[in-house]
N, C-alpha and C positions, 0 to 999 in steps of 0.2 A: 312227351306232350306235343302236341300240332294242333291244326286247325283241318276243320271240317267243312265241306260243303258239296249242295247237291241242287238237281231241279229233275222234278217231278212230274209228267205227263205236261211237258215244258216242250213246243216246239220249237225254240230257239233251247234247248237245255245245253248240248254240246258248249256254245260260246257265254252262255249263262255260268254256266259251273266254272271255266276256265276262268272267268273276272272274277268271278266271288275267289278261286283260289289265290289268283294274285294279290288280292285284295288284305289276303291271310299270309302275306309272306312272311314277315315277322315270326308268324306261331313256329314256323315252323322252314327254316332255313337250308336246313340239309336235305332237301329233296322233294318231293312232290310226283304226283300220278294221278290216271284220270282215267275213270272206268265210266261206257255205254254201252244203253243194253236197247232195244228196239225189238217190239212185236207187232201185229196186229191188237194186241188190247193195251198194250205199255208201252210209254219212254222215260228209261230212265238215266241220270246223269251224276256221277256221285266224283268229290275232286278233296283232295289231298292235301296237305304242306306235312312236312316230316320234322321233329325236332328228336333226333335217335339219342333215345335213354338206354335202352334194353337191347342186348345183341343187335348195334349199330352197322354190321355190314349187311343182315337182312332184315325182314322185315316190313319191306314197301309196301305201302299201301296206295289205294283200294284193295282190298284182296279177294281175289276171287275163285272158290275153288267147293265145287258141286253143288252146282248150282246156287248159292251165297256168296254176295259181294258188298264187303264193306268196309268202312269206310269211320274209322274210332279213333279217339283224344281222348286220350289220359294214361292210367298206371293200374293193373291189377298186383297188389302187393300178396294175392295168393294165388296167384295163377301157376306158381308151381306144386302146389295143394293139388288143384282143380286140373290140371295137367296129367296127373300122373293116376286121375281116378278117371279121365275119358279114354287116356291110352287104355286101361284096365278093360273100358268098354268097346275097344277095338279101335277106336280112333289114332290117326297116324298124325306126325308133324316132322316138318323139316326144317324147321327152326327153333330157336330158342328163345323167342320173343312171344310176351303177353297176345299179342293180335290174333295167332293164333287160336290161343285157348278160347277168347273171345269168341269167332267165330266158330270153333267144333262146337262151345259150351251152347252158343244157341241150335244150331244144329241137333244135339242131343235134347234139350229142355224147352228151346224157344225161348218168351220173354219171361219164364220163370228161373231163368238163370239169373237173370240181375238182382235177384233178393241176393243169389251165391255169392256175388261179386264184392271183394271188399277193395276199395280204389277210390278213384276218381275217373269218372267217365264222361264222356259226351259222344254217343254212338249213331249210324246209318246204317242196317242192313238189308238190304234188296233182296227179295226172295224169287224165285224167278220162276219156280210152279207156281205160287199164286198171282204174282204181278203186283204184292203189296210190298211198301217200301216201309219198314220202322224205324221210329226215331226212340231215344232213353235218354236218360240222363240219369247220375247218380243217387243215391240214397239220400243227401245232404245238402245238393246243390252247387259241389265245389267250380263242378267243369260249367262253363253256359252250353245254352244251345237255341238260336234264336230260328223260327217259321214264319213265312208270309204265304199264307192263302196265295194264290194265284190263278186266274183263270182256271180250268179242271184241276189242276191239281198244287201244286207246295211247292216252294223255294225256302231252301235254309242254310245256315250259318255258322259259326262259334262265333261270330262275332256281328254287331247289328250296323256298324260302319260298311261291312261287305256290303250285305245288305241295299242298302240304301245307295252304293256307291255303284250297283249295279242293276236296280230294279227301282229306283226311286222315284222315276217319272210319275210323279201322280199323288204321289205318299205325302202325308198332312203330317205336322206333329201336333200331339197329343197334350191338349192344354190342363186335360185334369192331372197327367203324369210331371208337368211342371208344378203343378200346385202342390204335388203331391213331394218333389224333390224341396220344396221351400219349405216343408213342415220338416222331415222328415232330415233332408241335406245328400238324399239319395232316391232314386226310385224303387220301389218294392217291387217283387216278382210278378207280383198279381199286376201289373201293370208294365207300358214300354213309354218310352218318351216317342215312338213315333206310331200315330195310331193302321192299326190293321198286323202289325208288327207282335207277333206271343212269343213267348220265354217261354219253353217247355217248361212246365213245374219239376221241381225235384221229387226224386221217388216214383216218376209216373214213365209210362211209354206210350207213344203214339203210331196207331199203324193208320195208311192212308193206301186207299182202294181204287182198282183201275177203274170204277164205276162211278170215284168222283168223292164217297165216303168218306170219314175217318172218323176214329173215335180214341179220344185219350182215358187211358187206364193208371190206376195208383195203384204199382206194387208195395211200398214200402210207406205204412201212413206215420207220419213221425208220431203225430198224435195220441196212436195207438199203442205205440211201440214205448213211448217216455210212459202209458198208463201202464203197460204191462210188468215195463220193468219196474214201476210203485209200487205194486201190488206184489211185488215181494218174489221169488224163488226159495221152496221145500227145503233146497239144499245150504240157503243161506246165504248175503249178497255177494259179489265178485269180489275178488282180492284188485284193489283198485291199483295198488303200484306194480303187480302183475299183468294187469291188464295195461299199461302204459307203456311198462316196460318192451310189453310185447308188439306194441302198435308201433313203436319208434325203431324198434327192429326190424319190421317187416315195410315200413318207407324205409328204409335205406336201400332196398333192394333195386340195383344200376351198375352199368356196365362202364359209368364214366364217371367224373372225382364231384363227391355231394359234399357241400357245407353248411351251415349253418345262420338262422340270424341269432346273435345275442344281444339282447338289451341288457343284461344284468338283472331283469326281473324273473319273477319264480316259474312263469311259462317259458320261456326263451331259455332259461336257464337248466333246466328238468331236461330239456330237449335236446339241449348241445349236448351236456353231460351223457345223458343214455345215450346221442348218437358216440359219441367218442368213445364211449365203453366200449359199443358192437364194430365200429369200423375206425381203425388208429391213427387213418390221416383223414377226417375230418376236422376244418378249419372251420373259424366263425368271422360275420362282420358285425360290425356295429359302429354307429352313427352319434357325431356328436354336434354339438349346436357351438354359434360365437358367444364370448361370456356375454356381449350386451342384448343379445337375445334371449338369452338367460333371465335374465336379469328381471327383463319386463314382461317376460311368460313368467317369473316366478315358479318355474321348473326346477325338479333335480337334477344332475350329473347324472346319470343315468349309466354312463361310461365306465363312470368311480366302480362300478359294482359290476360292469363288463369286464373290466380289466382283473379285478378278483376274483370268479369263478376261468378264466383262461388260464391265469396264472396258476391257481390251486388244481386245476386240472389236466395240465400242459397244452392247452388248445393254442393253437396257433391266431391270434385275431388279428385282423384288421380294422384300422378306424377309418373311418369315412365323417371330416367336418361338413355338417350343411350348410353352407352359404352359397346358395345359388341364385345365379341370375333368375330372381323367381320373376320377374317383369319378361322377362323371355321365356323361361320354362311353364310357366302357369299356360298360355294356350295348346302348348305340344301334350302338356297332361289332359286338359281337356278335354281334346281331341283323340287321345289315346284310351277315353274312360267312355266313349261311345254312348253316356247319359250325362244328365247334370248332375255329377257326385263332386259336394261340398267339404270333402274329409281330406287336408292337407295332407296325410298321411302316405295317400297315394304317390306322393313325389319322394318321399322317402324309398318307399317301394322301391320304385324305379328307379333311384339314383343307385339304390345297394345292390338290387340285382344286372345296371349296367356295369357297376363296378367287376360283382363276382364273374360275368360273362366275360368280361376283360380277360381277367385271369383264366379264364379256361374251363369255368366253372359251369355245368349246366344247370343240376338238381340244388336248392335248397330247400331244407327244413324250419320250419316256423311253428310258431307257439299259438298261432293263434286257435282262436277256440274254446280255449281251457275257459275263459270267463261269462263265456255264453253258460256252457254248459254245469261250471262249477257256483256261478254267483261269484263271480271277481269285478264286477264292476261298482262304480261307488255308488250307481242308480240303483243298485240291488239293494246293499244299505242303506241306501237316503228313502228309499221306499218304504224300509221296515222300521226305521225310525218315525216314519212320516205317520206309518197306521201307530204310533203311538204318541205322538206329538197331537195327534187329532184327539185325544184322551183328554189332554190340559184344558182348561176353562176356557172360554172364550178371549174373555180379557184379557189374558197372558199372552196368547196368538196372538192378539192384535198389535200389543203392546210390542211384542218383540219384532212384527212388522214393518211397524215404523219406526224403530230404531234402524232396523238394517237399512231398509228404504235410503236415510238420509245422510249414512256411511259411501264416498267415494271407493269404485273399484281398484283407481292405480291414485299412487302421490308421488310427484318426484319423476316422474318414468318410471317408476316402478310399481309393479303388478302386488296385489293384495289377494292373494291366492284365495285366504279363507272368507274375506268379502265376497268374491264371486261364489263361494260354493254355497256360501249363506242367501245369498241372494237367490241362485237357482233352488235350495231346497225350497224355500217359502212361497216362491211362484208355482211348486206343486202340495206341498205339506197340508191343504185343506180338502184335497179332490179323492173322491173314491176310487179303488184299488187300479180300476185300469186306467183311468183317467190321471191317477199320479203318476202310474209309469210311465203312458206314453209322452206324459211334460216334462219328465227326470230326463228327458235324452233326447225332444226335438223341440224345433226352434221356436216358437212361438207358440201362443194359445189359442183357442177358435179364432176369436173374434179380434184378434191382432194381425193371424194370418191375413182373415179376410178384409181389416182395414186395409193392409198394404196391396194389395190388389184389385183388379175391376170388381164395379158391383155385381157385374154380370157371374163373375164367375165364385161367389161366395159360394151355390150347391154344391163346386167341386169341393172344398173344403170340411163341407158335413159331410159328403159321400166318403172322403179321404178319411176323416176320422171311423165312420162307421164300420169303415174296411179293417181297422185297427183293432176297434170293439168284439166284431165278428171273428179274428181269428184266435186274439187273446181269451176271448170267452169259451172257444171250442177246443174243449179238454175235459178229462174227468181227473184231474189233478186234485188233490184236497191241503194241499198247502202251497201257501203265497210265493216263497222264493220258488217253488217249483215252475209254478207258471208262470214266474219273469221269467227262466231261463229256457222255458219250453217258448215265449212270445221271442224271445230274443234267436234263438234256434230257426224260429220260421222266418223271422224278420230280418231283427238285425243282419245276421251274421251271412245269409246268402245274398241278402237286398245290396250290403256295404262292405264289409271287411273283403266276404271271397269275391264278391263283384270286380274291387278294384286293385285284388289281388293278381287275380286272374290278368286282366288289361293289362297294369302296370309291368307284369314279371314277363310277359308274353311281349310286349311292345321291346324288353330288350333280350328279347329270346331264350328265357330263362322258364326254369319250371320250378314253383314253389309246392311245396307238400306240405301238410297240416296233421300231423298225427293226432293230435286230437280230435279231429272232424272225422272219424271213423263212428261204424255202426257198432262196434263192440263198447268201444269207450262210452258214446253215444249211452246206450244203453246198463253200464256199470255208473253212470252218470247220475241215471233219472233211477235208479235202485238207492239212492240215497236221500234220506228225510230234508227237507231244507234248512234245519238246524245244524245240520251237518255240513252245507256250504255256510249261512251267513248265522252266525253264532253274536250275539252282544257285539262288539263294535267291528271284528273281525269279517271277512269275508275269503271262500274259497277254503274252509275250514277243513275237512278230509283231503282235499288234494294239497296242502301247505302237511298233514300229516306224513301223507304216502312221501311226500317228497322227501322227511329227516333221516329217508333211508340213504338217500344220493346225494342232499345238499348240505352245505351247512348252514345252521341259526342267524347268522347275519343274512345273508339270502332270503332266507324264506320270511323273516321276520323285517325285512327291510319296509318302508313305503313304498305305495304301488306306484312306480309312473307310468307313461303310458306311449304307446308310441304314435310320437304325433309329432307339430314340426314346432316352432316359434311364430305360432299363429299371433298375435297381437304385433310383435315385431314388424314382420313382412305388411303387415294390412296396415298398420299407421305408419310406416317410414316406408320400406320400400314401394309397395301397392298406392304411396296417394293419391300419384297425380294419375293414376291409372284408375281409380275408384272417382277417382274428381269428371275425368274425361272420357270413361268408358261407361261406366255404370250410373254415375247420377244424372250423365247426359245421354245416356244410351239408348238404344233402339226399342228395349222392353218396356221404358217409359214414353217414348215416341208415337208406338204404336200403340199403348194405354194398355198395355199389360198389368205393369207398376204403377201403382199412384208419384208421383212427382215429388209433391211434398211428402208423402210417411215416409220414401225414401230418405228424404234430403234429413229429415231429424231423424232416422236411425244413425245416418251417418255420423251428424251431429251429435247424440247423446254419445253415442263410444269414442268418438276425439276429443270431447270433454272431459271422459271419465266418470259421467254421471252411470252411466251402465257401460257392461261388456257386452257388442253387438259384432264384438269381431269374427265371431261364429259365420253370424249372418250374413255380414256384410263382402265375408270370402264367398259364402252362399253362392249371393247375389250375383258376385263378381264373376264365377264360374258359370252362374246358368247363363249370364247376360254374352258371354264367349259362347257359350254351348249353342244358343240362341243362334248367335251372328255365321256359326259356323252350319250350321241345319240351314238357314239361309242362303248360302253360297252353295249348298248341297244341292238346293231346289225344292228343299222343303216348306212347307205354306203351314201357318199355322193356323 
């Protein structure tokens, strides 16, 4: 795993590309290189950081060799497959690292090789007969890869801090992509937090022309690919614990010591297990909270049931308690998340994976995924409860309304877990199918968003929703949890989980792997009926099956927690005088971003008790840091 970066028919490119790579050193610490090329119709500039997974004595990149130079982040976990079918085709290698294959594979196929590709990637290649420079990115979205237009021609990234940190003069930030992180508590792909600033889309590649041109192309349409696998296979659908079995096997594949996260839940736990089977010193960590933060999340132990599948399966674990100076830690995550993402989780991240690098550790494996794609989130059932909740009489909805309505969410200091969830379903249990979703799992409703905010900018906020509308509706899916987990697939999962997977694990030089966020599983996924993920009260219904081959019934049968930190905790005790002094007095309400007052009684209603706003109110607190910090960057909004 590393960091990428290049500039393109760039007359300063040489000292261009050199910043953006320093800029990326984090990604990639053990080494660095920097390949230029100059003609009469091209200049090109392509620059490096090294994080060595794979035969770590060679390997360096840029690589350059006949005429192809480039310049790739990530893992092909078959590139010994795909290796041993180019040699066939005459193709020579003098190492035993992925980067290779990479470049013969395009050499042999061009950009039709990245459908072959099963990994994680964020790729540069320079072609130097034509003088065109291509960009890719993965199937799924896991690696980033950020572009800025530039005079003739493109500057790019793995990361949008380079970016900005070396070509920023002039750059605006992008006020619908805020509005967009306050609904949502993240930015979506189809958007950046700094305008002129694009995220290559997942599944697509970009080639850009000495003449000034470019045009992006979709090799892989997730779209298409979730209706194809609906529509069933002659031979009958995939054997799904085979198919996982197999995806966990082929991330293991590294030249230095991988481990695990385990939460004790049925993805984390699926995942250690299969890795400890194929590799025997695989170790896990996992995370635990102080009991008084417990307490007033109204959270599981989570640990309780970490420490059970270690034991039962001799895994080595480690625990890691979260109590962090989150009043110091909250701006370095910030700052490390290169947008405004609202998801505490991210500090989890990066506390486990600075720990495992401690140790010596570079690769870990993660679960995440499996809920996108299986229906394991509780929005997937409050959804399918909710199209039948719309069934009941009127009266009865309403009545049962304002009973919840005028139930407190905590008593005592202590959190009422089932009040809040009752409270969120009813705030979407009346809205139609996409309109429920996308309320089951962002912050606010239209016209709530846009009270908190300038008059001026309410458009953003219908444009923001209809961007929602537009992709959830683009499908030819024929049942409902399908296409929550085909919106979640496009949305969620590369907008927020790998977003700040990515940042977090990379900020402390680590590399995270997702076996589930493969194009095989991917597609043994979408081959199954939605009845078959969320089944009567149960959710993640065939992948809790596959699993009673490996796990045991307590396990799979446990409740779901989730990983996240003691958000209500940190936001009323530790964060107050930080939310009192930063945010209700801050710069986003200064400048009239924020309304003054909706601020001050959001704040108000969740220190009461009368609602849970702690969501938000961390929101707030990050974009109004994110804000302060694009500021000092030189960024105008």
């Amino acid at each position: 795993m590393c960091g990428i970066a290049g500039a393109y028919q760039q007359a300063d490119g040489e000292p261009v590309a050199r910043r953006l790579a320093d800029r990326l050193a984090h990604r990639g610490p053990d080494g660095q290189g920097h390949f230029g090329f100059a003609d009469d119709r091209v200049q090109v500039n392509l620059a490096h950081r090294r994080l060595a997974i794979i035969d770590p004595a060679h390997g360096q990149q840029p690589l350059r060799r006949g005429g192809l130079a480039l310049s790739y982040n990530g893992e092909l976990y078959n590139f010994r497959e795909l290796r041993r079918e180019l040699q066939a085709a005459g193709a020579d290698f003098a190492t035993d690292c992925d980067t290779e294959v990479v470049l013969e594979a395009w050499r042999r196929w061009g950009p039709a090789c990245l459908a072959r590709f099963r990994g994680m990637f964020a790729l540069a290649v320079f072609d130097e007969r034509t003088g065109s420079l291509f960009l890719a990115r993965d199937q799924l979205g896991i690696k980033p890869l950020h572009y800025f237009p530039r005079k003739d021609g493109v500057v790019f990234a793995s990361e949008l801090k380079a970016l900005v940190g070396t070509v920023g003069d002039g750059l605006a930030i992008d006020a619908g992509a805020m509005v967009a992180s306050m609904l949502f508590y993240w930015v979506p792909d189809s958007r950046c937090a700094v305008r002129g600033v694009h995220k290559l889309p997942s599944g697509t590649w970009a080639e850009f022309r000495p003449d000034g041109s470019h045009r992006v192309v979709r090799y892989w349409d997730i779209a298409e690919v979730a209706a194809a696998a609906a529509g069933g296979d002659p031979l009958g659908p995939p054997d799904l614990a085979a198919t996982i079995e197999a995806s966990v096997e082929a991330h293991l594949v590294a030249d230095v010591p991988v481990s695990t996260f385990l939460s004790g839940g049925l993805d984390s736990s699926i995942v250690s297990v299969l890795a400890k089977r194929f590799k025997e010193d695989v170790d896990a960590y996992t995370i635990t909270f102080r009991p008084e933060d417990n307490a007033l999340e109204a959270m599981p132990d989570d640990a309780v049931y970490a420490r059970r599948v270690a034991r039962r399966y001799g895994i080595t674990l480690h625990e890691m308690e979260i109590a962090p100076d989150v009043v110091d830690l909250l701006p370095r995550v910030v700052a490390m998340l290169d947008e405004p993402v609202g998801d505490p989780a991210a500090i989890n991240t990066y506390l486990m994976c600075a720990s495992a690098r401690s140790a010596g550790v570079k690769v870990v494996l993660s679960g995440m995924g499996a809920d996108e794609l299986f229906g394991g989130y509780r929005k997937h059932l409050a959804c399918t409860l909710a199209a039948r909740y719309r069934t009941l009489p009127g009266p009865a909805r309403r009545l049962a309304a304002g009973l919840v309505d005028r139930v407190p969410v905590k008593v005592g200091g202590r959190g009422l877990r089932h009040v809040r969830w009752a409270k969120r379903f009813l705030s979407f249990s009346d809205l139609p199918e996409e309109a429920a979703f996308r309320r089951s799992y962002s912050l606010y409703d239209p016209p709530e968003l846009s009270g908190l905010i300038a008059p001026e900018l309410a458009p953003a906020v219908e444009e923001v929703v209809g961007e929602h509308l537009a992709v959830y509706d683009d499908n030819a899916l024929s049942d409902h949890v399908n296409r929550m987990c085909l919106a979640d697939s496009r949305l969620f999962l590369p907008g927020l989980n790998l977003a700040y997977t990515d940042r977090a694990s990379m900020a402390a030089s680590t590399e995270v792997r997702v076996p589930f966020v493969d194009p095989v599983v991917f597609q043994a996924a979408f081959a199954l009926p939605g009845d078959d993920k969320v089944r009567g009260r149960s959710g993640k219904v065939a992948l809790k099956r596959a699993a009673r081959t490996w796990l045991p019934d307590e396990i799979i049968d446990r409740p779901k927690g989730s990983f996240s930190a003691p958000l209500r905790a940190w936001v009323g005790r530790d964060l107050k005088e930080l939310v009192d002094d930063v945010l209700v007095r801050g710069e986003l309400v200064g400048c009239g971003f924020l309304r003054e007052r909706a601020v001050g009684d959001l704040v108000a209603a969740d220190r009461a008790g009368r609602e849970d706003r702690s969501k938000q109110v961390w929101q707030l607190l990050t974009l109004e840091l994110w804000y302060r910090r694009a500021r000092a960057d030189g960024l105008v909004l």
